[in-house]
C-alpha positions in Angstrom: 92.1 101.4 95.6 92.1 99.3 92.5 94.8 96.7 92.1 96.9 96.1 89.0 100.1 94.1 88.4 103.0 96.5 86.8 105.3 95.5 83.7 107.9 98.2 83.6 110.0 97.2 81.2 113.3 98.4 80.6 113.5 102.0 79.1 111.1 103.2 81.6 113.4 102.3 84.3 116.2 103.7 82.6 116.2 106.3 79.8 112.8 107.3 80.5 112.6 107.2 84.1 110.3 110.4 83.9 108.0 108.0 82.4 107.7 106.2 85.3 107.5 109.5 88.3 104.6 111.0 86.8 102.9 107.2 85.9 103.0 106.2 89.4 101.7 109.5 90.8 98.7 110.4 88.3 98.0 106.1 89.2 97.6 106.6 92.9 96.0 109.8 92.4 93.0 108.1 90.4 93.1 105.3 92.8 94.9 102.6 91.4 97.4 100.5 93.4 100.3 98.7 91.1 102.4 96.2 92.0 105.7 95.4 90.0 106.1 91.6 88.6 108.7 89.9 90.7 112.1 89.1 88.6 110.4 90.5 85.4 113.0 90.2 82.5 113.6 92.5 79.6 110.8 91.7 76.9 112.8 91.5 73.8 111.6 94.6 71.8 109.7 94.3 68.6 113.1 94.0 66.8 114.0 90.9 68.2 110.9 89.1 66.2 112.8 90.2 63.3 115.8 88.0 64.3 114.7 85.2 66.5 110.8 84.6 66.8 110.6 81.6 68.7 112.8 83.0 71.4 111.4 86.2 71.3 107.7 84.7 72.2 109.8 82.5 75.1 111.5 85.5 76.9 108.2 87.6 76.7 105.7 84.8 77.5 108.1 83.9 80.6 106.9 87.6 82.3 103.6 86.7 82.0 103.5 83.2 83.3 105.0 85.4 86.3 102.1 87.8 86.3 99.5 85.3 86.2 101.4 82.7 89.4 101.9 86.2 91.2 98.1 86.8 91.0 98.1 89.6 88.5 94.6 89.8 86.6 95.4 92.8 84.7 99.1 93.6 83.7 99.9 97.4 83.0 102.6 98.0 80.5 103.7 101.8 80.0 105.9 101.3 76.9 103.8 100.8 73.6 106.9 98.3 72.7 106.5 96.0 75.0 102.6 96.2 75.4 102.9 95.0 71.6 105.7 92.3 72.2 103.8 90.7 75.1 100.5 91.2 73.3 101.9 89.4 70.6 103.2 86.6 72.4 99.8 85.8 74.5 98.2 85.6 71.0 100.7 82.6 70.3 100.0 81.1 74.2 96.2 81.3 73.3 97.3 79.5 69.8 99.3 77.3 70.7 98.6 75.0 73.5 101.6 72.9 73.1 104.8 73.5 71.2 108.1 74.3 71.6 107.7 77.8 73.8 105.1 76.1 76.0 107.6 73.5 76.5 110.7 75.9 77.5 108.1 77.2 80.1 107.4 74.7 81.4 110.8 73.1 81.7 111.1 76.2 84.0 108.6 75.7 86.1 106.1 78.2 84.8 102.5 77.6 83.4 99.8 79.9 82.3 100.2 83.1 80.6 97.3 83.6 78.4 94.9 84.9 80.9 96.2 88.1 82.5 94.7 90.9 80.8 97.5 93.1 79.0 96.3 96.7 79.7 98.2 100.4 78.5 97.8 102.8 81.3 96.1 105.6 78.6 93.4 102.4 78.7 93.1 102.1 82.3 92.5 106.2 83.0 90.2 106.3 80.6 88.2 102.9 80.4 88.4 102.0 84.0 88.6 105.9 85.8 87.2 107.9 83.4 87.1 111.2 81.8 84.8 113.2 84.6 87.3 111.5 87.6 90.1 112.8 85.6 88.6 116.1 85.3 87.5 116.1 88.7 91.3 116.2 90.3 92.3 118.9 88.1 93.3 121.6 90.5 95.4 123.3 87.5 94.0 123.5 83.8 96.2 123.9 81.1 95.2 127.4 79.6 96.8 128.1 76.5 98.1 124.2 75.8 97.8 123.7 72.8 98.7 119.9 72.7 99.4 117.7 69.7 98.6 114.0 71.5 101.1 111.3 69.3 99.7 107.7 69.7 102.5 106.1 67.7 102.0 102.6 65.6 102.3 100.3 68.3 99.9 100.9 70.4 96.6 100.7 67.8 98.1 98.3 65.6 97.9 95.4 64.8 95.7 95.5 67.5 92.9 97.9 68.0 91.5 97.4 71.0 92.8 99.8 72.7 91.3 103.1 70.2 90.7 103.2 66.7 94.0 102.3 64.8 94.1 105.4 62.2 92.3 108.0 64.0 92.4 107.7 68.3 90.9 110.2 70.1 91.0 108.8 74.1 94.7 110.8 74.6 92.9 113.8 73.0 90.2 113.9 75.0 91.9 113.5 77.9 94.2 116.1 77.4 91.0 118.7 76.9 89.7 117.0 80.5 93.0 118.8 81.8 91.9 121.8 80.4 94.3 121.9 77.4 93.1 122.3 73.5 93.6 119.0 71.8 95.2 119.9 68.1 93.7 118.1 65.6 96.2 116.7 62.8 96.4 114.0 60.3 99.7 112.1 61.3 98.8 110.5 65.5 99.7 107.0 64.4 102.5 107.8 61.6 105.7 105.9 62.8 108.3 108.2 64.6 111.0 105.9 62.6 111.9 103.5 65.9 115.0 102.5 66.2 116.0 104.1 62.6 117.3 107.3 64.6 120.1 105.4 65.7 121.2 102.7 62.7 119.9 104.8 59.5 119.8 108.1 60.9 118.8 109.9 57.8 115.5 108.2 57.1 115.0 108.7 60.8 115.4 112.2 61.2 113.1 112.4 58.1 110.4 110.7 60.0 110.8 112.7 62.8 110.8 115.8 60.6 107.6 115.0 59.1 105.6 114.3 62.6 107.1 117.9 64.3 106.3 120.4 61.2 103.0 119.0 60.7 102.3 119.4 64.5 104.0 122.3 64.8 102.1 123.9 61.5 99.1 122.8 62.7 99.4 125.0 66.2 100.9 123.3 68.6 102.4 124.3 71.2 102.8 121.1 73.4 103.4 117.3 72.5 102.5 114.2 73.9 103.8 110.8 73.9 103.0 107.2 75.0 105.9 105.5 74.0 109.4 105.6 75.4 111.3 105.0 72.5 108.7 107.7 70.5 109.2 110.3 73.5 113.3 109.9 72.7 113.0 110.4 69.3 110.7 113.3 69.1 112.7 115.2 71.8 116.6 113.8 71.9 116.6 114.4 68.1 114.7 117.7 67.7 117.5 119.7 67.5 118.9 117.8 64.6 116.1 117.5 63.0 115.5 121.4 63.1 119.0 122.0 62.5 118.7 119.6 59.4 115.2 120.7 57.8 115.0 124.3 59.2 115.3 125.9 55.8 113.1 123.4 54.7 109.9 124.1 56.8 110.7 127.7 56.8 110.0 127.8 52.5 107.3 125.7 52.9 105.5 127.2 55.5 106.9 130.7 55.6 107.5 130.3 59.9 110.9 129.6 61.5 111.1 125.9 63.1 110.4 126.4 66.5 111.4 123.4 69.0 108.3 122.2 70.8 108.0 120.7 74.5 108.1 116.8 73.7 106.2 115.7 77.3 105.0 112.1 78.8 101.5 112.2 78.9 101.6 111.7 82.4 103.2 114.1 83.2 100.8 116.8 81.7 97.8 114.9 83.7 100.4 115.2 86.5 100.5 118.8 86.1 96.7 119.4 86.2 96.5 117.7 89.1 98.8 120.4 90.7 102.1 118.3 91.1 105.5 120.0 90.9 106.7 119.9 87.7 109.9 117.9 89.7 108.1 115.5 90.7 107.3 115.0 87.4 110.7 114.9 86.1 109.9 117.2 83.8 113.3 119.1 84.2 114.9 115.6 82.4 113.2 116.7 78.9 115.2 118.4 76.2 112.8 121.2 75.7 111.2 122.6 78.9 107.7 123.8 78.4 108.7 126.8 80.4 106.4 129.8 78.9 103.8 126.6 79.5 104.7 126.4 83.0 104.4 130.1 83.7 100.7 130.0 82.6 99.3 127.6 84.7 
């Protein structure tokens, strides 16, 4: 077994708890053992570098100062949100050997930060496990997914580490390692909106709109997210959205507007690799990929 140290964060131990079942079950599957930082706080979100930057880098940099006393050389972070908040604020530890947010560490007792390697888990299966070991615990391909895989603007930018930031393919291919047909369109990094669904809804269900006809035009019969806060707005606010724009994509592209299965991306590794689909917490989406379900 591989160590890593674990950065939950706060939606995946709340709203997307799903998130979270089917993370730590595809992790020990592949052979990686995660350990959750002791007294982690909430990161801050991206929005709160719109309001209060200096304490934004403090509250983030304060988790990993904990991950690097508690021994953690690589940190994995499910939610795209905070892999860019705490990414962000190790660039300004690296930066900035002594300031004001090095100083409120300190003051608390906490040093380091800058060294723990900041790691998604779509990064770990691929980089560190690999396609082949992935393939090699399918016990249930996906015939007949056809799965749009949604990276979302966090994860490849600013930083591009990670896979290229206007046209990934590592979720893709390891959505075809379970079997599944990766569907190819133009939009895998166009932003779902964030929090717009829930302060200027209209732009936001416009955003959303855009991302589910082109995937749905395209083929799709499956989608895949990385994201927490992309996952909610893609499936919570489907029904609106079709509801809203129905007419809309049924002029332009002569189809009805079909609601599509909006699933973790765990959880469809999960699936190949022959867990229940409640183990999964697959029941806790919106749309259940039930036709999808019956085929494999």
């Amino acid at each position: 077994m591989k160590s890593y140290g674990y950065y939950p964060g706060c939606s995946v131990k709340s709203s997307s708890k799903s998130y979270e079942k089917s993370l730590l079950l595809v992790m020990k599957s592949v052979g990686a053992k995660l350990k959750e930082i002791d007294d982690w706080n909430c990161c801050g979100a991206t929005a709160y570098f719109g309001t209060d930057e200096k304490m934004a880098k403090a509250i983030a940099s304060r988790n990993l100062s904990l991950a690097e006393q508690q021994k953690m050389d690589d940190l994995i972070i499910p939610c795209t949100g905070c892999y860019l908040t705490l990414k962000k604020s190790q660039e300004h530890l690296k930066e900035h050997k002594d300031d004001n947010i090095r100083a409120a560490l300190d003051e608390a007792g906490l040093k380091g930060g800058d060294k723990v390697a900041l790691r998604h888990p779509i990064d770990v299966l691929y980089n560190d496990f690999g396609v082949e070991q992935i393939k090699s615990l399918v016990k249930k391909p996906l015939k007949g997914w056809k799965i749009a895989s949604y990276y979302g603007c966090q994860l490849v930018r600013p930083y591009s580490d990670v896979d290229h930031p206007y046209y990934p393919h590592i979720l893709d291919d390891l959505m075809v390692s379970c079997g599944a047909e990766a569907v190819d369109y133009p939009y895998k990094t166009r932003c779902c909106g964030g929090a717009l669904t829930g302060t200027v809804e209209d732009v936001g269900l416009r955003l959303v709109y855009i991302l589910l006809a082109e995937m749905r035009n395209r083929g799709a019969n499956c989608v895949v997210t990385m994201c927490p806060l992309c996952h909610f707005n893609l499936d919570v606010y489907q029904s609106k959205v079709i509801k809203k724009f129905g007419d809309e994509y049924e002029k332009s592209f002569s189809k009805k507007f079909e609601p599509l299965p909006i699933l973790h991306f765990t959880q469809v590794i999960g699936l190949a690799m022959g867990y229940k689909y409640s183990e999964l917490g697959i029941k806790e989406v919106m749309v259940e990929p039930k036709a999808l379900l019956k085929a494999i």
